[in-house]
N, C-alpha and C positions, 0 to 999 in steps of 0.2 A: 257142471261148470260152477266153484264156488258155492256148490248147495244149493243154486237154486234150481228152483221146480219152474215149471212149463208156465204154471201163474202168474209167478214173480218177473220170469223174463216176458209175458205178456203186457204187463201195468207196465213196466221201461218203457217195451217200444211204444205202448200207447201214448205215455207221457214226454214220449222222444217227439212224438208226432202231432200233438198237441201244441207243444212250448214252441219247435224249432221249425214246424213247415215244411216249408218248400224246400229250406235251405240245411235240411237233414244230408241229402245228400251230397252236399256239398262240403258239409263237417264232418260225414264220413272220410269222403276224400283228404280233406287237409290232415285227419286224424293217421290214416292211413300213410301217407307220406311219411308224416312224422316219427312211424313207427320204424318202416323201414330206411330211410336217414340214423335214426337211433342205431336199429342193427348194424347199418355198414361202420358207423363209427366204433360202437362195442369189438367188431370182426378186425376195424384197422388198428384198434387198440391191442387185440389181443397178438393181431401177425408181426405188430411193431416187437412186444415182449416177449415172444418164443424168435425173433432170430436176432435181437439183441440187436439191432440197429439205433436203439435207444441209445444206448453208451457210445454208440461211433460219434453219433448227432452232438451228443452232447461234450466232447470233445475236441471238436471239430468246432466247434463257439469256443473262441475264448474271451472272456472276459479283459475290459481295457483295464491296465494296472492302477492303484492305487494311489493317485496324489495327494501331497500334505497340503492343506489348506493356505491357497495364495493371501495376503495380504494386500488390501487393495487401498492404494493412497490418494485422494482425492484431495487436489488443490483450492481451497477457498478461496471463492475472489476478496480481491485487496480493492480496499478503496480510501486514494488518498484524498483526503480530507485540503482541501484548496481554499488557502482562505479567500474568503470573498473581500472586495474593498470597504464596503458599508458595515461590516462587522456581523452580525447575526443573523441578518433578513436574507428570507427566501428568495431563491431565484423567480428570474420573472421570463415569461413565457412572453 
């Protein structure tokens, strides 16, 4: 396994068991899942591209057509300008 000797995979697991505890076997498990999640996805990757339902899929999506960029007109407000009777002075509240 990778070259190593009975030694090497001993000092792992001792240092597996050491650092991680209780909770080794439970990173085993998580590990474990992960692994086989992995393969079913590799297995549905590869059953997608040997019967070419890839290109049906992607055919079957069409893309919305291309429109030319709307122009969008926004009305500034107007403000008319009222003359007050006093001439310059601020409204009064």
């Amino acid at each position: 396994m990778f070259g190593l000797g009975f030694q090497e995979i001993a000092l792992i697991l001792l240092l597996g068991v050491v650092l991680f505890g209780r909770k080794l076997p439970d990173i085993g498990r998580s590990l474990g899942k992960t692994v086989v999640e992995f393969k079913k996805g590799v297995s549905g990757l590869e059953e997608e591209i040997s019967t070419g339902s890839s290109s049906s899929a992607k055919s079957a999506i069409e893309p919305e057509p291309v429109r030319p960029p709307q122009r969008v007109t926004q009305s500034s407000p107007r403000f008319d300008d009222a003359e007050t009777p006093a001439g310059n002075l601020p409204p009064t509240v």
